[in-house]
matplotlib code that plots the C-alpha trace (Angstrom):
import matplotlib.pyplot as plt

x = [76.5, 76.0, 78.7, 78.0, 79.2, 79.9, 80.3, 76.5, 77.0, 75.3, 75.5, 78.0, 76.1, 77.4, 74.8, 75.0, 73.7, 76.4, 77.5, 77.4, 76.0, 78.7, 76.6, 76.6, 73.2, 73.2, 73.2, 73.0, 76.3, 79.0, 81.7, 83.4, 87.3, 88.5, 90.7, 92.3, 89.9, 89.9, 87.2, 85.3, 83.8, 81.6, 81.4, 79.9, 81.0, 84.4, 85.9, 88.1, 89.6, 91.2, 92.3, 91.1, 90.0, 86.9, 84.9, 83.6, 81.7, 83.6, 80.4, 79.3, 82.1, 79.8, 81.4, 79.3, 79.0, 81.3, 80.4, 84.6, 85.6, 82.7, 82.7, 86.6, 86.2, 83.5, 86.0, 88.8, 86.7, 85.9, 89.6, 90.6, 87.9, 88.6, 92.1, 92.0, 88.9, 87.5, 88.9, 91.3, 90.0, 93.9, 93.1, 89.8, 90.5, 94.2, 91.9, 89.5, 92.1, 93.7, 90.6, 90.8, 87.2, 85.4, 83.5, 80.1, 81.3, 82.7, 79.8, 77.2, 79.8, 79.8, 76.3, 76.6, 75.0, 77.9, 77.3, 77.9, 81.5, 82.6, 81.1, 83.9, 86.7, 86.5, 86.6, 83.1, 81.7, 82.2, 81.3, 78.1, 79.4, 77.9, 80.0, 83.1, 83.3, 83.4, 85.8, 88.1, 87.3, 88.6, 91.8, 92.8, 92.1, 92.0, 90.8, 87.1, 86.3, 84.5, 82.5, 81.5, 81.1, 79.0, 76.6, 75.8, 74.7, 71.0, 72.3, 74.4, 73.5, 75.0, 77.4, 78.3, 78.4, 80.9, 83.3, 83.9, 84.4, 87.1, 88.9, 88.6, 90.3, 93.2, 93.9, 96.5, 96.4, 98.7, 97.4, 97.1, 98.0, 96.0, 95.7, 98.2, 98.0, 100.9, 102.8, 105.7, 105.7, 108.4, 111.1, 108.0, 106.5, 103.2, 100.9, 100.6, 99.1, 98.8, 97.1, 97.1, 94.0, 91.5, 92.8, 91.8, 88.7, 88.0, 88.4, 86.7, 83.5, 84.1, 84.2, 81.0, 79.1, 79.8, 79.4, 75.7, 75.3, 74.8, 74.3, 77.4, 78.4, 81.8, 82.7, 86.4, 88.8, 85.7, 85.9, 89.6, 89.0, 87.2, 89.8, 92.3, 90.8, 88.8, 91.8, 92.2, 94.8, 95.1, 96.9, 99.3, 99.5, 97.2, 99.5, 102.7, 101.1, 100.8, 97.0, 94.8, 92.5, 91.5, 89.3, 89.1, 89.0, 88.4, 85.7, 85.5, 82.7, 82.2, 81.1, 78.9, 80.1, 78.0, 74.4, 72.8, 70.0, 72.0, 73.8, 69.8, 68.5, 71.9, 73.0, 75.6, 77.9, 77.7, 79.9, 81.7, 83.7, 87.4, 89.6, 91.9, 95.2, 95.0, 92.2, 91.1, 93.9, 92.4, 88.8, 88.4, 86.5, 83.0, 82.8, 82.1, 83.3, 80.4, 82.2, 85.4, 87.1, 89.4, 91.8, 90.4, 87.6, 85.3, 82.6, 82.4, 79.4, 79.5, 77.7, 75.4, 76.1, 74.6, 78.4, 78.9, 81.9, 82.5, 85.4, 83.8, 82.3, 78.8, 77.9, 79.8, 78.3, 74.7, 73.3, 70.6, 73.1, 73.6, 70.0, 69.9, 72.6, 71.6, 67.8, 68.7, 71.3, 68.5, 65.9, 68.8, 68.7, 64.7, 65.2, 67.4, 65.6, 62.3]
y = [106.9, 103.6, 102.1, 98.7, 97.8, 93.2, 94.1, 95.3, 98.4, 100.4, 103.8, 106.0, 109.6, 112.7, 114.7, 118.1, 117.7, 118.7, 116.1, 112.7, 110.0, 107.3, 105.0, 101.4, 100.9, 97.7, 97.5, 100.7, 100.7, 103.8, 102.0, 102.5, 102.2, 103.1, 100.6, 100.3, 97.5, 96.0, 97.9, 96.1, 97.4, 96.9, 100.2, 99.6, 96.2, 96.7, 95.2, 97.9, 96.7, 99.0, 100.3, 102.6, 104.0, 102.8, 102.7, 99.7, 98.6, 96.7, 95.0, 93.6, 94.6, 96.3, 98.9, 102.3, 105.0, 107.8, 110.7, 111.8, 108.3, 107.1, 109.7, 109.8, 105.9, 106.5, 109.5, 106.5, 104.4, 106.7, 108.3, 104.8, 104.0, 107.3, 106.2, 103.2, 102.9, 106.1, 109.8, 111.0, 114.3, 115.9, 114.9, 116.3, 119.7, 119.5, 118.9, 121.8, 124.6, 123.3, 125.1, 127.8, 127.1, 128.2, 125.0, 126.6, 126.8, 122.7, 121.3, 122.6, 121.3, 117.9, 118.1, 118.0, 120.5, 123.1, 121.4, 117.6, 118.9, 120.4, 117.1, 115.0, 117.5, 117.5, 113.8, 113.5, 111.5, 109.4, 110.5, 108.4, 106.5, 108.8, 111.5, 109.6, 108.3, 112.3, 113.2, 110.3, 111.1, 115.0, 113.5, 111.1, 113.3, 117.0, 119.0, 117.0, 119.8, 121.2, 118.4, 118.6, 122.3, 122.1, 119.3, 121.9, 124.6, 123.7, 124.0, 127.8, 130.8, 132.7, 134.9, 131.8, 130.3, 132.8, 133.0, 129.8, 129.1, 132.2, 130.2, 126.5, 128.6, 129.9, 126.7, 124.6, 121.7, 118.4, 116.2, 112.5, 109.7, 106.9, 104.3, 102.1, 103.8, 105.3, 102.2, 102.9, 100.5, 98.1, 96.5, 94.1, 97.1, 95.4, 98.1, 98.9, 101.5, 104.2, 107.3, 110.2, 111.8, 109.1, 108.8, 111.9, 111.7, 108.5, 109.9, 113.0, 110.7, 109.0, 112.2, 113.6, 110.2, 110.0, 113.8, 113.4, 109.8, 108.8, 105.2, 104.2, 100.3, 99.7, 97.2, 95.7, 98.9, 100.9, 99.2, 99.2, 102.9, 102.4, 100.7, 103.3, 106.2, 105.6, 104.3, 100.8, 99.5, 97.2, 94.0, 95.4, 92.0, 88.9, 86.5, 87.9, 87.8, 84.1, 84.5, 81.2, 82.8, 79.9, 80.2, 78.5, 79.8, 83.5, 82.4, 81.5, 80.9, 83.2, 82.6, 84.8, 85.7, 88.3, 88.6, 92.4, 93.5, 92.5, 89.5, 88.1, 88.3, 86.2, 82.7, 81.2, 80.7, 81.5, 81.6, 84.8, 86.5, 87.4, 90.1, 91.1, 91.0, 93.5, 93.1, 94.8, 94.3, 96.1, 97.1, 100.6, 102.7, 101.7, 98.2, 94.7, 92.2, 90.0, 87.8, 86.4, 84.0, 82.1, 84.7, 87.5, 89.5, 89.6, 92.2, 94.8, 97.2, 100.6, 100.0, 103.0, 104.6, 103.5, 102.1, 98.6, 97.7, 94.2, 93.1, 90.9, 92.5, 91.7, 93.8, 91.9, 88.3, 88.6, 85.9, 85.8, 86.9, 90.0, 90.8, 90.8, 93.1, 95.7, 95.5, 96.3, 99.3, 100.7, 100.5, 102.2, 105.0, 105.3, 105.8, 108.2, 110.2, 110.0]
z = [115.1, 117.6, 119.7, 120.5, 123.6, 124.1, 127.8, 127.5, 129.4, 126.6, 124.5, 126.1, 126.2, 127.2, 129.9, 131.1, 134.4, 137.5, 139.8, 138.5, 141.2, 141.4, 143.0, 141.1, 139.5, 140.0, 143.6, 145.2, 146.7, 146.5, 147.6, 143.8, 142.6, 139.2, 137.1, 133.5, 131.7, 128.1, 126.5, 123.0, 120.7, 117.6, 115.8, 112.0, 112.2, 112.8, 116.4, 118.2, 121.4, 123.9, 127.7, 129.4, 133.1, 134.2, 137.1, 139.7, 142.1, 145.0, 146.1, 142.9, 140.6, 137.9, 135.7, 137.3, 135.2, 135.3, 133.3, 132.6, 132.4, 130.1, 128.0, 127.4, 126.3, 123.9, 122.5, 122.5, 120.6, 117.7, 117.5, 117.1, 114.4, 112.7, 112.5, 111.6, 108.9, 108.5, 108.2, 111.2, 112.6, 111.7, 108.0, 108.1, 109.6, 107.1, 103.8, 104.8, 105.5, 102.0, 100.6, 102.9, 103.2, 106.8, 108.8, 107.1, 103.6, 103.6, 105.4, 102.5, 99.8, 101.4, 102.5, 105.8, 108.8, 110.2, 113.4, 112.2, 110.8, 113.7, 115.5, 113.5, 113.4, 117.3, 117.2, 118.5, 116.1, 113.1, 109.6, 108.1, 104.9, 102.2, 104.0, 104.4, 101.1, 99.9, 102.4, 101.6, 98.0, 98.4, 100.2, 97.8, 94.6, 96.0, 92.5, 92.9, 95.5, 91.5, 91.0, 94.7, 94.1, 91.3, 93.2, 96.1, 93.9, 95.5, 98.9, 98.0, 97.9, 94.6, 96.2, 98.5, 95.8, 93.8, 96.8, 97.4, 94.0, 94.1, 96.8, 95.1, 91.6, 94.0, 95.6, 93.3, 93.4, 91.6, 89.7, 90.9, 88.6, 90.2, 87.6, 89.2, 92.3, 92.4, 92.3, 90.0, 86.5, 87.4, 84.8, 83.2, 81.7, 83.3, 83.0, 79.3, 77.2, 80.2, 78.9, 81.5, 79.7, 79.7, 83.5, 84.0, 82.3, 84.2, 87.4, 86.7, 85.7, 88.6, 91.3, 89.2, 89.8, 93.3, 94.4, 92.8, 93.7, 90.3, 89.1, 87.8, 85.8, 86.1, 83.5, 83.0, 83.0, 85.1, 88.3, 87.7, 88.0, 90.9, 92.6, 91.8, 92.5, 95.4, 97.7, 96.8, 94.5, 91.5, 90.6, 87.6, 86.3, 87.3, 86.4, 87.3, 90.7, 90.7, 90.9, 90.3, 87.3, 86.0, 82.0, 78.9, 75.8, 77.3, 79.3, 83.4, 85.9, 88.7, 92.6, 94.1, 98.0, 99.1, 98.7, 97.5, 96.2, 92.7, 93.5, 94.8, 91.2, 90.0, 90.6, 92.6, 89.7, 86.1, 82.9, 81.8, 79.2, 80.3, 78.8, 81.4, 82.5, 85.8, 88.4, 91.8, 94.7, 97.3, 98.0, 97.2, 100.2, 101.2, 98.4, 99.2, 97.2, 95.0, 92.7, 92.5, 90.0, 92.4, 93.1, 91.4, 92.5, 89.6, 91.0, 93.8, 94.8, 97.3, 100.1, 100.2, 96.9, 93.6, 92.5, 90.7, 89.3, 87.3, 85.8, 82.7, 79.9, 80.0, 77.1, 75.2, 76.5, 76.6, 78.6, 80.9, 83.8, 81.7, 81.0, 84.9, 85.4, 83.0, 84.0, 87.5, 86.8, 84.5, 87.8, 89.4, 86.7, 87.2, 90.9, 90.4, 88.0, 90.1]

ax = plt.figure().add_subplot(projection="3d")
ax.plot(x, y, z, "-o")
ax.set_aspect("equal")
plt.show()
């Protein structure tokens, strides 16, 4: 994990060696003082801006390195990251003893070392997105720990293996009904048809796909399943929202506004089918946005996992667009296979 420091004082590391110098690098002198300053920093692309006690020299008024001070910043700036994007160390440590799983038995189910766990439940480091995106997965929908399970059976012994399992069997867990994100169906009735069975079987595809980091096409009601089951939310009702969704005869053009591997191979705008009334509210963990139809966002992809999601049915409108689509999820497939 990198810090990236604007004030270009560089990686905050811990070292083991006894008595720190205190003398300013920059000139020599060790006539230091400490002060609170305005710390900023870039951590996966994410700005977090803080105070805290840091050293300086009187003579040039460099910030001099402080072993304590330094390295209690650089903890600072990950507790703050953890808290506010990624996975709080409480949460972590909380979602573990759920299990009642030890640090050696959660770290092979995730697929992490023993060493990297204990790294983030001490708040030493930040998880790597493949690894958050589990660990926020097991928050948000607890009973995936089987899928996970089932994943790390290469990385278990048997009798590991059996035990755990023992342990996953006793813990009892509720079932989470995700679909609108636990937003309750208001007076509208805007969320129709709501089957609990193919939510579960949706999210069950969905915790499979990611604990194997399978290639997965979201298309209309799929990335809708994305959105509510990997902690983002859903729109219950575009246009009771007040959402500018503009189409003709169930067709609108979308507007590419990130570029990907996929988004590359497709043009800046193209015509699409539209059978929807609910869309993607917020991003669910670790997507960007790719298309959007005014309002609505039309497309999302994971960042590091094999995940697409897209709210048109290109299956049903095949254009050159959707030649492109499918041709690149099948590569996917073949280098997942390989």
């Amino acid at each position: 994990m990198m810090i990236l420091l604007k004030q270009n004082v560089g990686l905050f590391m811990k070292i083991e060696n006894e008595g720190v110098n205190m003398k300013c690098y920059n000139c020599g002198s060790a006539n230091t003082y400490v002060k609170d300053f305005k710390n900023d920093f870039t951590i996966k692309g994410k700005d977090i801006s803080f105070i805290s006690k840091r050293r300086f020299c009187h003579d040039c008024g460099k910030i001099v390195y402080d072993e304590c001070l330094d390295n209690r910043t650089s903890e600072l700036a990950i507790e703050m990251f953890n808290n506010k994007y990624g996975v709080p160390k409480e949460k972590l440590i909380e979602l573990r003893k759920k299990y009642d799983l030890s640090l050696a038995d959660f770290s092979k189910i995730i697929g992490c070392a023993k060493k990297t766990l204990i790294s983030y439940e001490k708040g030493k480091s930040i998880p790597n997105d493949v690894y958050m995106v589990s660990i926020k997965n097991l928050i948000n929908n607890p009973e995936a720990i089987n899928e996970y399970l089932v994943a790390s059976k290469e990385r278990i012994s048997t009798n590991e293996y059996i035990k755990i399992d023992e342990k996953i069997k006793a813990f009892k867990g509720n079932n989470i009904k995700k679909m609108i994100n636990e937003e309750e169906n208001n007076d509208n009735n805007l969320s129709k048809g709501i089957e609990e069975i193919t939510d579960s079987i949706d999210q069950k595809i969905l915790n499979y796909a990611i604990s194997h980091h399978i290639p997965t096409l979201g298309i209309c009601r799929g990335i809708q399943a994305m959105a509510a089951f990997m902690n983002g939310s859903l729109y219950q009702d575009i246009y009771f929202a007040n959402l500018n969704h503009p189409q003709e005869n169930k067709k609108h053009y979308v507007t590419k506004v990130s570029n990907t591997k996929l988004t590359s191979l497709l043009p800046e705008s193209f015509l699409v089918n539209s059978y929807h009334h609910q869309s993607v509210k917020d991003l669910p963990d670790g997507f960007i946005t790719t298309f959007v139809n005014q309002d609505v966002i039309e497309a999302i992809e994971h960042q590091t996992l094999p995940l697409i999601g897209i709210q048109w049915h290109p299956e049903r409108f095949y254009t050159n667009e959707s030649k492109i689509i499918f041709d690149y999820f099948f590569d996917l497939i073949k280098e997942y296979k390989k």
